[in-house]
N, C-alpha and C positions, 0 to 999 in steps of 0.2 A: 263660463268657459268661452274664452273669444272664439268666432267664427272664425276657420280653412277653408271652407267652402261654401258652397251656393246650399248646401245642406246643415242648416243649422233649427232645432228644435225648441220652441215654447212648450212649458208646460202645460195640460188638462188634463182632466180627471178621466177614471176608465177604469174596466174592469183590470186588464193588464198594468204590467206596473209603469209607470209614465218616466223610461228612463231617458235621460239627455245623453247626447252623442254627437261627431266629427266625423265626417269622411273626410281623409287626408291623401295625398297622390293624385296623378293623373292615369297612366296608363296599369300600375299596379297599384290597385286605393286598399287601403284597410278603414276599418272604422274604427273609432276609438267611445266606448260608451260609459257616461259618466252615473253612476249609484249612490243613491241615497242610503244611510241604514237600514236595511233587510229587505231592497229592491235587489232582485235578478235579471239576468241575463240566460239566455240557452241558445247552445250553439253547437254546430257540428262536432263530431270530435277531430282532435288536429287542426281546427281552424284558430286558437288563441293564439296571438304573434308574446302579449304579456298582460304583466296584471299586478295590481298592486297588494301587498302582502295581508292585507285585511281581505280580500276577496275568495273568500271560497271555494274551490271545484267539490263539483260531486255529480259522479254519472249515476244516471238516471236512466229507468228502462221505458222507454217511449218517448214522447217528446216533453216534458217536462213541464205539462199547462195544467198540471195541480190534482186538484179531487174532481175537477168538473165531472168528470165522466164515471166516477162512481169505484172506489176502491181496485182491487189489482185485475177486475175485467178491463176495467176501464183502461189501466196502462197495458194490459196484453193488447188489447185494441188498437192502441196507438202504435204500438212497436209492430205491429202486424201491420199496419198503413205504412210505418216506414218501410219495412221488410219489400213491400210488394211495388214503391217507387227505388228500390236498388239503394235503400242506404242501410246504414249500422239501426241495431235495434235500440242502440243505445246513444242518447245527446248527454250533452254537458252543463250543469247550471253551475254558472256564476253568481256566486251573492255573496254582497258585502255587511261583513260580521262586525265592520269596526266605527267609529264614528264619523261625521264627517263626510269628506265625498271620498269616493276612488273610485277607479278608473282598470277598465279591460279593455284590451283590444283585440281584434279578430280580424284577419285577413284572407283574402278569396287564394282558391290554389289556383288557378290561371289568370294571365292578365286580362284585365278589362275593367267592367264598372263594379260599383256595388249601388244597388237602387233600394233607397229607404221609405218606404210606403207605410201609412199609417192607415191601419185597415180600416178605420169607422171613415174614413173620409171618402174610401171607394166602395162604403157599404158594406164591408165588413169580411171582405174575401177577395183574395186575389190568388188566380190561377196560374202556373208557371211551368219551367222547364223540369224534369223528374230531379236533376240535380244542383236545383238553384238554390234551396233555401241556405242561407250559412249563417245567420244567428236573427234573434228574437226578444221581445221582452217577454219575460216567463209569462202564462197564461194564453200565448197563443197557441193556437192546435194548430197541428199538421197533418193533414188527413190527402187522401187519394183522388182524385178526379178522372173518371172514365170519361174520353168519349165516346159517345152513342150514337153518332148518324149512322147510318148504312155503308156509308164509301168505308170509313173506317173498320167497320166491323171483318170485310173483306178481307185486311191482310193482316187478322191476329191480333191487332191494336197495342201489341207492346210499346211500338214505337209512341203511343199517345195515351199511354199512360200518364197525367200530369201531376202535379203537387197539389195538392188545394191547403189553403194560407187560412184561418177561421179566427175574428178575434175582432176587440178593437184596438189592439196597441201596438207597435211598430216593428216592423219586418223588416231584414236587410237579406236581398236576393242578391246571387249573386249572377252579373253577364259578361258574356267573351264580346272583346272589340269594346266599339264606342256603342251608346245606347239614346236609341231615336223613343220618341213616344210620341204616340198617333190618339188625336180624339178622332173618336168615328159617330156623325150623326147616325141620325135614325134610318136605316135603311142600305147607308153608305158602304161598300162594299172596298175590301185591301185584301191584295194576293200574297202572301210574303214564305219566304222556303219554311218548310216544317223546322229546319234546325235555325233560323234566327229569328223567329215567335219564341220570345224571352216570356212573355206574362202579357194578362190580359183581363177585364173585368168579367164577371160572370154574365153579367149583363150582354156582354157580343157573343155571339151564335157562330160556331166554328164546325166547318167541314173542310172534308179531304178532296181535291180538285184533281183532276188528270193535268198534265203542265204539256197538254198539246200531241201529235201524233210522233209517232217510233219514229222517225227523223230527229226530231227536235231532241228529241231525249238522247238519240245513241251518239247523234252527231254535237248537237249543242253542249252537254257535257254539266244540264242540270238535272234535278231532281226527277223522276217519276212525278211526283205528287205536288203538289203547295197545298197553305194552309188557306181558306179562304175566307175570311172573318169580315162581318156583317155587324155595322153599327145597332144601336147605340152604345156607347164604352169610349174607354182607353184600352192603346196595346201599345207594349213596347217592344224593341224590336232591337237585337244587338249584331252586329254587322261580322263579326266573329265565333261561332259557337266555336266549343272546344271539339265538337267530332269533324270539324271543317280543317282545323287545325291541326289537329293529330293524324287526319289523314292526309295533308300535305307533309308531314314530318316523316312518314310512313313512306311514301313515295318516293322524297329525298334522298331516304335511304337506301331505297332499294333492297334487292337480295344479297347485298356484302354487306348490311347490318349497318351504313352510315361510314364504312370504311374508305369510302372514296372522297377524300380531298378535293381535289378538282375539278369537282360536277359539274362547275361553272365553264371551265374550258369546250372550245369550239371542238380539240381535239379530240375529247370523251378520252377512254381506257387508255388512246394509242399514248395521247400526251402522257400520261400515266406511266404507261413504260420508257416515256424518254426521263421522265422525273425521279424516273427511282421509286414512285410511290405505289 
């Protein structure tokens, strides 16, 4: 399969199934992932764009990474980790039934990136935003990550509750905006807002920061908190989350529900009434 992108895949061996794949687009990417006979794919539900007519659906109750975890405890397990990061108890495998190659594709429901990480290379886990995973090769788990410092524990910690990624075969997360990635030596310390900490290795040491005195916060018009993440690792970091976004859309709209046309106008409402609108 010719390369679309700076994301293109060699094969090696692994527990997971070693499938090949394209990230295509720029600002709205899909992947497209290419299957061998009776390799899979598992994915969000609602995330396949298509697929080719030898390839399989079948939902699955948990995340769809096999017998590892031991008969139907083991899938209540899993669907109960999903449950408690806010998604469906239930994902989708993909697998092709016919010979030859075919091909599925799966696309993020907001714009931005899709980041393909091949978990034995960053040691076999990668830690992420509650709602990033969107597809996988079958035999990765998807499991829970608490944080545990103290700062967090203070406001409830729902906000940081994370994804944790377990495996060695490839992930595609999904992020808002464009997407940076930071190596952090040992010791090296990055401040970055709780909602654009896309993922990061288990390896960096993450705490919740005060982001300065009740000035800065009422009047600056950031966060309470930032994330404060301490080398050694990778973090990536996407410049758009979707709760950034949806609360400018929110805004936009105001209390007429988005019915205001003209929002743009110096005149505001008056212009409005000389427009007719």
């Amino acid at each position: 399969m010719p390369p679309h992108s700076p994301w293109h895949h060699d094969r090696r061996s692994g527990i997971a199934d070693d499938i090949d794949f394209d990230i295509k687009g720029q600002e709205l990417q899909f992947v497209e992932i290419e299957l061998d006979p009776g390799e899979s794919a598992v994915a969000e539900a609602g995330a396949m764009v298509w697929k080719d007519a030898h390839v399989e659906m079948t939902t699955v109750f948990g995340d769809g990474s096999g017998g590892q975890d031991g008969g139907f405890m083991g899938k209540l397990l899993g669907a109960g980790r999903r449950l408690v990061t806010g998604e469906s108890l239930f994902t989708t495998v993909f697998t092709h039934r016919g010979s030859g190659k075919a091909r599925v594709a799966f696309a993020s429901p907001t714009p931005g990136s899709i980041l393909p990480i091949k978990l034995d290379d960053v040691g076999g886990s990668l830690i992420c935003q509650k709602d990033s995973f969107l597809a996988a090769a079958k035999g990765v788990s998807i499991g829970i990550h608490f944080q545990r410092r103290i700062m967090t524990g203070l406001f409830g910690g729902e906000g940081f509750i994370m994804q944790r990624l377990d495996g060695d075969g490839w992930v595609f997360v999904q992020m808002g905006g464009t997407l940076v990635e930071r190596e952090l030596r040992a010791g090296e310390e990055l401040h970055v807002d709780t909602g654009c900490l896309a993922a990061y290795t288990p390896s960096v040491e993450f705490d919740l920061v005060t982001a300065g005195g009740v000035k800065s916060m009422i009047f600056g018009g950031e966060g309470a908190f930032f994330a404060r993440l301490t080398g050694p690792g990778k973090v990536w970091i996407q410049s758009l989350p979707f709760s950034r976004l949806a609360g400018r859309m929110l805004a936009a709209a105001g209390s007429r529900g988005g019915q205001n046309r003209g929002e743009g106008s110096i005149l505001g409402e008056f212009g409005d009434l000389i427009s007719g609108n």
